[in-house]
N, C-alpha and C positions, 0 to 999 in steps of 0.2 A: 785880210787883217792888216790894218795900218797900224803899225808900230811909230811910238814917238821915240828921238834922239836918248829922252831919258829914260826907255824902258828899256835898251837896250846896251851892251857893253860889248860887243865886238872889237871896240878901239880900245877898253878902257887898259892901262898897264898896268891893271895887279894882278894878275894873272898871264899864267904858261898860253895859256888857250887863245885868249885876245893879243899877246902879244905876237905868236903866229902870223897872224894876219893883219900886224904894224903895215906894213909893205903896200897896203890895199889903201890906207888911211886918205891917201890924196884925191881915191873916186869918191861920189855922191854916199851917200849913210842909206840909203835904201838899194846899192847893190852890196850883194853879198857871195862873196867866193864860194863856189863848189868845190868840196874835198871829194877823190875819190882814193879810194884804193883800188892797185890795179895788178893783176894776174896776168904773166906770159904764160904762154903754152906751144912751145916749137911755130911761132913767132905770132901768132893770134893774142887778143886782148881782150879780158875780162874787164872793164871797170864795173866797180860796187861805190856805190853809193847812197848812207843811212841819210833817207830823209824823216823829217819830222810829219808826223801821220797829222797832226792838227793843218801843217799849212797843204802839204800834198806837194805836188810838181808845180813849178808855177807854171808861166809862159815862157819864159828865157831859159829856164834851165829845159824845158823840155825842146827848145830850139838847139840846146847846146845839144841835150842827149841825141838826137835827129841827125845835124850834122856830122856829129861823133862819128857814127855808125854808118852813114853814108860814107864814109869818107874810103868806107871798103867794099864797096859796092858797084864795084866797076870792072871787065873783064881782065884777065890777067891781076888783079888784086894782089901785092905781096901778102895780105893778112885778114881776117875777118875781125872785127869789134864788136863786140854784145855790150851794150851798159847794163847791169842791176840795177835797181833802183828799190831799197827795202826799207820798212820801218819799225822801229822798235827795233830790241835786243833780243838774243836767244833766250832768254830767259821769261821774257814779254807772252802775255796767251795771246794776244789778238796783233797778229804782224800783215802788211800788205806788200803787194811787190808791183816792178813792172819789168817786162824787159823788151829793152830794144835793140832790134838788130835788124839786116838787111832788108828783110822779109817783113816788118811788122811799121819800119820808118815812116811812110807814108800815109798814116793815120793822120790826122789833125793833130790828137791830143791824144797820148795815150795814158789812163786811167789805171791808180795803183785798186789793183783786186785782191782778196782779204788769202793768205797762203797762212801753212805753218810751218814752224821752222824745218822739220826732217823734210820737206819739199825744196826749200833753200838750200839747205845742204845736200842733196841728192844733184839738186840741180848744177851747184860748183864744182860737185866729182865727177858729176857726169861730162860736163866740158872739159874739165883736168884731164880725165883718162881716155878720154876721146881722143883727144890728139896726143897723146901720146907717142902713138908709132908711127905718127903722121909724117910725110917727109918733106923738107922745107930746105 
């Protein structure tokens, strides 16, 4: 999808949301920041990140996600990283996901598959409560 300057308002200032991301204003108008939200857990790292199901993962953000997760992938590791990657709302009937982490990074490209939300949320408690007793 090529978006033009005028379809788009990430820079524009009447709003909370674009003004956020004043900051970015000085790079090129076709990149665009990845937001995540991000979970510790006894010193491990969830990031979630809602993307949009029409554009998917591009190529960059999927380079980011890669690297992310590499980045704990090495012996002695102080910590493990999973990114989420989901789309749509809880509320949404048709949500997809992807997740990456040590084991899955080496893929090319990896591909959001169609989940629903009590599988998302089983899946966040399930990493929450896991380490839990963990020792660190």
């Amino acid at each position: 999808m090529n978006l033009q300057p005028s379809d788009r308002s990430l820079f524009a200032s009447d709003s909370y949301t674009s003004k956020r991301w004043l900051d970015f204003s000085k790079i090129p108008e076709e990149v665009w920041p990845t937001g995540f939200s991000i979970l510790e857990q006894r010193g491990d790292f969830l990031f979630y990140r809602v993307a949009d199901a029409a554009r998917g993962i591009s190529k960059k953000q999927n380079s980011i996600f890669r690297r992310l997760v590499s980045l704990s992938n090495f012996p002695d590791s102080p910590c493990n990283i999973t990114v989420m990657v989901v789309t749509g709302i809880p509320e949404a009937t048709k949500r997809s996901w992807a997740i990456y982490d040590h084991m899955t990074s080496w893929e090319d490209k990896i591909e959001l598959k169609p989940v629903d939300t009590l599988t998302i949320q089983q899946y966040i408690a399930e990493w929450f409560h896991s380490r839990r007793g963990a020792y660190r």
